[in-house]
C-alpha positions in Angstrom: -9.6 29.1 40.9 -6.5 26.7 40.2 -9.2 24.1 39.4 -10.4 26.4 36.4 -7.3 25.8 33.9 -7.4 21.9 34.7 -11.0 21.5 33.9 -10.6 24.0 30.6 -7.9 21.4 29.5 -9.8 18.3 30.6 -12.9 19.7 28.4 -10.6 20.8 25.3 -8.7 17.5 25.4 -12.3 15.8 25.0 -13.3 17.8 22.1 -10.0 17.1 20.4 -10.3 13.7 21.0 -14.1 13.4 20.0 -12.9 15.5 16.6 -9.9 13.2 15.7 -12.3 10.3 16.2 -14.6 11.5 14.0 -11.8 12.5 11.5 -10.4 9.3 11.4 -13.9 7.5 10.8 -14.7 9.6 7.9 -11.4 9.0 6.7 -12.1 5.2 7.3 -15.6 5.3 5.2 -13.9 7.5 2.2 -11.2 4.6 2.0 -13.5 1.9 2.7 -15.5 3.0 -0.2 -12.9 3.9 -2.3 -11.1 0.4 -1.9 -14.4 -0.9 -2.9 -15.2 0.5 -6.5 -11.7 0.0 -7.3 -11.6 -3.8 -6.3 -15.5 -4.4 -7.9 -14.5 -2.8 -11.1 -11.7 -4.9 -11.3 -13.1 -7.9 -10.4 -11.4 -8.4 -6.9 -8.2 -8.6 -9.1 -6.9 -5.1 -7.3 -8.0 -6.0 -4.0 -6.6 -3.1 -0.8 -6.4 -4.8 2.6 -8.4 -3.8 5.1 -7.0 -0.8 7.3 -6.3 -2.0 11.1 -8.0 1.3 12.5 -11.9 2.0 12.2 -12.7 -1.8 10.7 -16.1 -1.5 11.2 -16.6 2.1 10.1 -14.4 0.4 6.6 -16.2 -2.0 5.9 -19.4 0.0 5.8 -17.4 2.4 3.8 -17.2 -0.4 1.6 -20.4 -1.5 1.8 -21.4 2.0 0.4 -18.8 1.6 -2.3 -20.8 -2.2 -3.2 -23.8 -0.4 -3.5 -22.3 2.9 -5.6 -20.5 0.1 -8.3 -24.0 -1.6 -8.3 -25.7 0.8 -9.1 -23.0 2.1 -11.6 -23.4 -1.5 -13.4 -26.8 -1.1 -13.6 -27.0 2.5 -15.9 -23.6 0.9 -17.4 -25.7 -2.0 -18.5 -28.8 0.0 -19.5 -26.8 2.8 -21.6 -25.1 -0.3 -23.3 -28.5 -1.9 -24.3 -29.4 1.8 -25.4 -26.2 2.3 -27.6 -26.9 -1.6 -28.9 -30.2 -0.3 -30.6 -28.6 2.4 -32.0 -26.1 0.4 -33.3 -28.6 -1.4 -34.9 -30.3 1.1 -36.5 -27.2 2.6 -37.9 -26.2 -0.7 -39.7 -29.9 -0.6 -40.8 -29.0 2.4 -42.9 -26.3 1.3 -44.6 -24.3 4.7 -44.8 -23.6 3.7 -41.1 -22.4 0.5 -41.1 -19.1 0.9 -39.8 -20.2 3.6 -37.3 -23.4 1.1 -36.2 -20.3 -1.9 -36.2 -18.8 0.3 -34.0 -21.6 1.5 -31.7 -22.4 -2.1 -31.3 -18.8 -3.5 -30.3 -18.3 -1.0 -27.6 -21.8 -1.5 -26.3 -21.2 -5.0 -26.2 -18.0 -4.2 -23.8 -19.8 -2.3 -21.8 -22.6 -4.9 -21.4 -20.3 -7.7 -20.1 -18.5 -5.2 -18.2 -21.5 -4.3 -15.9 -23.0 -7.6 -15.9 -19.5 -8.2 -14.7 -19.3 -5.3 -12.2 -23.1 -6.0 -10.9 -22.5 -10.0 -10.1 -19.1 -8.5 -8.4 -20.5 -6.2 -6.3 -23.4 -8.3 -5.2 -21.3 -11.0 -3.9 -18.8 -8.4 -2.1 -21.8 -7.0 -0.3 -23.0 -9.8 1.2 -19.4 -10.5 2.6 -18.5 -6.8 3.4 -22.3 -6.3 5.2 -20.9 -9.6 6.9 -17.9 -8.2 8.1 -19.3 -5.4 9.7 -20.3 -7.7 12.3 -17.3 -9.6 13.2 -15.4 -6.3 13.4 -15.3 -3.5 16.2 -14.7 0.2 16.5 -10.6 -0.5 17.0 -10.2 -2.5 14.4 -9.9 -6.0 16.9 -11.5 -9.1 15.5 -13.8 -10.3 18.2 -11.5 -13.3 19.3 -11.3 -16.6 17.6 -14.3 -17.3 15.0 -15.3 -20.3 13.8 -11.8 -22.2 14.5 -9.8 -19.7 12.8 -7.0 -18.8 15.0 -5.5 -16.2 17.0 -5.8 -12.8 15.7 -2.8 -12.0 16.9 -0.3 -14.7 15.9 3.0 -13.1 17.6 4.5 -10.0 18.8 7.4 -8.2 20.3 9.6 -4.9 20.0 10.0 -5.0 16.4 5.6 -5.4 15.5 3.1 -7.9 15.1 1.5 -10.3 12.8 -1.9 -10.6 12.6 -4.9 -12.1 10.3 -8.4 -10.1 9.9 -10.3 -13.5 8.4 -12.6 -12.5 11.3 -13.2 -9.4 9.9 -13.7 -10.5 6.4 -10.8 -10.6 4.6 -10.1 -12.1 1.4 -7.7 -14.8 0.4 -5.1 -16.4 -0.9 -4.0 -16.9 3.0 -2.0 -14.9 4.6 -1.0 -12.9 7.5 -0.2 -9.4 8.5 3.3 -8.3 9.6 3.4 -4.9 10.7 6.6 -3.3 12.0 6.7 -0.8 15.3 6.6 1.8 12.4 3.2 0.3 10.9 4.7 -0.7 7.7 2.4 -3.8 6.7 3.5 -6.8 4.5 1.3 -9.6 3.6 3.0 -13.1 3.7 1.7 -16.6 3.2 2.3 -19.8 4.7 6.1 -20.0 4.1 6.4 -16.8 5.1 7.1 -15.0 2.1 5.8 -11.8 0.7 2.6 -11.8 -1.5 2.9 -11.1 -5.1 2.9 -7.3 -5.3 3.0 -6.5 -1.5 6.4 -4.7 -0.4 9.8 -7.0 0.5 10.1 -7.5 4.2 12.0 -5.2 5.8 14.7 -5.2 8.8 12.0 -5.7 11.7 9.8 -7.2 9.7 12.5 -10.0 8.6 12.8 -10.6 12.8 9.3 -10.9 13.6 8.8 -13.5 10.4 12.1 -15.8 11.7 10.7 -15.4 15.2 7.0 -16.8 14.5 7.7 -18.8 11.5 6.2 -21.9 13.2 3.4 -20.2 14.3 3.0 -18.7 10.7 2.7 -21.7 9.2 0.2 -23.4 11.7 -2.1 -20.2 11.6 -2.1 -20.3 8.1 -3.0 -23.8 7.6 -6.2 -22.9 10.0 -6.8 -20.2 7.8 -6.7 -22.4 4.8 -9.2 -24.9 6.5 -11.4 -22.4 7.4 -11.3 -21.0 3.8 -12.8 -24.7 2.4 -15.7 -24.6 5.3 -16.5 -21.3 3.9 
């Protein structure tokens, strides 16, 4: 009988576990995909780092998201080319000119806009449908690829620093430092902060003096491996 309240917690600590997993996925895909139409529709100029949990179950969120921004270019570009011909036909009446003039311009925009969005999200796919294969359920590149270097470049009390080129990310360069509170600030070779990521922090600061050397030798692999590929 003693046995009987063990086992009930053993079994209701596996379904809580099996639930948070599968709430942490789906939150994973949403983000994944969300990160996604927000970078393609903005030409990878807002780009979101990839979230160290759930990698793989991100990038197919983003994957999705390649393929929902694809697909939006494509009825972007065809109600353009509809409101094109209408412009048309309103300047063809004379009394419409300036509404056809109109019609036209912002058909135009939205013509080079999805043509922009579609070659975007094309080239994003191939390189998030990639990822998905250098990535694993814990978010761990699969050790060194293609002489890239460590994925984990130094670590102690304070965090980590780390690199998901494995994984698929994107440049310019640069590592992850992450402080034992999972704040995360992207810093390039000379080990200062990205343009629009947050200032280092206290711990942050330590680990970055710490591993500066190896910083700026992981870096430079990164940036060679960025030319091969």
């Amino acid at each position: 009988m003693s046995a009987e309240p063990s086992k009930l917690k053993s079994v209701l600590g596996d379904i809580w576990s099996v639930a948070k997993n599968t709430t942490e996925n789906i939150k994973a895909f949403v983000t994944g995909a969300g990160d996604a139409v927000v970078r393609n529709n903005t030409f990878n100029l807002i780009n979101p780092q990839p979230t160290p949990d759930h990698q793989t179950t991100y990038y197919i969120g983003k994957t999705a998201g390649d393929a929902i921004t694809g697909i939006q270019g494509m009825i972007e570009g065809t109600l353009g080319s509809v409101g094109e011909v209408g412009g048309f036909v309103l300047d063809s009446t004379g009394g419409g000119l300036f509404a056809g003039l109109t019609l036209n311009a912002v058909s135009g925009l939205a013509i080079s806009h999805a043509g922009a969005v579609l070659t975007t999200s094309n080239k994003n796919f191939g390189n998030d449908f990639g990822a998905i294969f250098h990535s694993n359920g814990s978010g761990s590149s699969e050790g060194t690829v293609n002489g890239l270097p460590d994925k984990t470049i130094g670590s102690n009390k304070n965090g980590k620093i780390e690199h998901y080129y494995g994984s698929g990310d994107h440049g310019p360069p640069h590592v992850h430092v992450i402080d034992k509170k999972g704040n995360v600030t992207r810093v390039g070779q000379n080990g200062k902060p990205l343009k629009g990521d947050p200032e280092l922090n206290k711990d942050q600061s330590q680990l970055v003096n710490q591993f500066k050397k190896d910083i700026r030798k992981s870096v430079s692999k990164i940036m060679k491996w960025f030319k091969l590929n």
